[in-house]
C-alpha positions as CSV (number, residue, x, y, z in Angstrom):
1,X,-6.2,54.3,61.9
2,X,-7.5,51.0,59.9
3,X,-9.8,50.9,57.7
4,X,-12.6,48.8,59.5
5,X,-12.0,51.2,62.2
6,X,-12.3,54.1,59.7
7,X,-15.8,52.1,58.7
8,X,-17.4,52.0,61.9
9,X,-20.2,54.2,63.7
10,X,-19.4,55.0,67.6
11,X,-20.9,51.6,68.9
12,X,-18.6,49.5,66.7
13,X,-21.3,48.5,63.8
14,X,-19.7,49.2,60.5
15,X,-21.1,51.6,58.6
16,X,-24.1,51.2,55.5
17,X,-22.8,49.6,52.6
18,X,-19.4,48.8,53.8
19,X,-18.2,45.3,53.1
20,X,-15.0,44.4,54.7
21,X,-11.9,43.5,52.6
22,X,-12.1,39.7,53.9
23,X,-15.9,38.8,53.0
24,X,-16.2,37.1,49.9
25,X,-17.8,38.4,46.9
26,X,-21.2,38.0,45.6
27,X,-21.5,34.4,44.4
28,X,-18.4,33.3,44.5
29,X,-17.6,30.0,46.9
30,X,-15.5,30.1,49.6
31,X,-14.5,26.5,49.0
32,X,-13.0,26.8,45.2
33,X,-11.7,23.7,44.7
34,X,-13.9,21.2,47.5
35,X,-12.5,18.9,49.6
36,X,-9.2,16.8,47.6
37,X,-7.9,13.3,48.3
38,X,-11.1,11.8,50.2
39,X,-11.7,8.3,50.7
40,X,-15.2,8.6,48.5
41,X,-13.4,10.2,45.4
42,X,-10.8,6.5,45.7
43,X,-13.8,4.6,45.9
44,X,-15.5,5.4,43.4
45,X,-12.6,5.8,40.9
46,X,-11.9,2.0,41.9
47,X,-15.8,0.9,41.5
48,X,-15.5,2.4,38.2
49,X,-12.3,0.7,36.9
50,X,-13.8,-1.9,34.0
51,X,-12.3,-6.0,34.0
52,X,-11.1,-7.2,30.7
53,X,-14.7,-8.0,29.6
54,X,-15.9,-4.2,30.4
55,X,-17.8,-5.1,33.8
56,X,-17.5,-2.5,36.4
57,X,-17.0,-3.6,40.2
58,X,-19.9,-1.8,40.9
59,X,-22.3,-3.5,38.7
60,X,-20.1,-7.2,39.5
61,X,-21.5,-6.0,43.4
62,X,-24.6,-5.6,42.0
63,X,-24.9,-8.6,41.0
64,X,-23.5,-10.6,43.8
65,X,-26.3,-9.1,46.1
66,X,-29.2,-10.0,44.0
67,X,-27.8,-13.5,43.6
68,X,-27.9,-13.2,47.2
69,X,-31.2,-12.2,47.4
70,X,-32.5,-14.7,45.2
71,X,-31.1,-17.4,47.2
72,X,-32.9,-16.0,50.0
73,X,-30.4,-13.7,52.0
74,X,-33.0,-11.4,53.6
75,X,-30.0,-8.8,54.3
76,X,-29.0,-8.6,50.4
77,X,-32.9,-8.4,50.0
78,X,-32.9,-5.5,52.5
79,X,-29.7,-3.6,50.7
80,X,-31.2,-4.0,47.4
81,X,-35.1,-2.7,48.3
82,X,-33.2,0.3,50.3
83,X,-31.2,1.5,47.2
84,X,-33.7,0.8,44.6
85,X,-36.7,2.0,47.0
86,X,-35.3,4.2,49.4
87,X,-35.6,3.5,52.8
88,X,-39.1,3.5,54.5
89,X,-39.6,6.4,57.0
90,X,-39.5,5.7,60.7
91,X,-42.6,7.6,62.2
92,X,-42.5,8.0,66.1
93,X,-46.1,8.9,67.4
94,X,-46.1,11.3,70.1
95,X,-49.3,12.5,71.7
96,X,-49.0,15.8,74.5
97,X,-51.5,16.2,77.0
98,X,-51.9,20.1,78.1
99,X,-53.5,21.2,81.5
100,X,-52.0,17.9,83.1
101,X,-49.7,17.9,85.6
102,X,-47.9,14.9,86.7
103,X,-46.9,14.3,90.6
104,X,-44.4,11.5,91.6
């Protein structure tokens, strides 16, 4: 007999205080190591990488889109406001009507 089945009351539950031999253990992650070799961990190691004068792509992108914005590009504007802001919430107004009812 195994031992989950040694575990187990007559209508299959196991049994108080049993943990089964797969489950993981109290605060420890099931996912040790995370998830290697994504496309995000690439980017930002190149965005990182420093030119011969010590600028980052990142802050050379930076730059480029509040140039934009300056010169009037309402999308740069728009990227800018969204990462230095946040983006504004969209509200959607609902209103519900009880005791009505609806014939068509």
């Amino acid at each position: 007999m195994s031992e989950q089945k040694a575990n187990r009351k007559s209508n299959g539950q196991f049994a108080p205080g049993y943990t089964p031999p797969t489950a993981w253990k109290k605060g420890q992650s099931g996912n040790l190591n995370g998830r290697h070799g994504s496309c995000a961990d690439l980017f930002k190691e190149l965005s990182e990488a420093k030119d011969d004068k010590g600028i980052t792509k990142k802050q050379k992108i930076l730059a480029k889109i509040i140039q934009m914005a300056e010169n009037g590009s309402l999308k740069a504007a728009q990227i800018y406001m969204d990462r230095m802001e946040g983006k504004p919430r969209e509200y959607v107004e609902q209103t519900i009507i009880e005791d009505e009812l609806i014939v068509e």
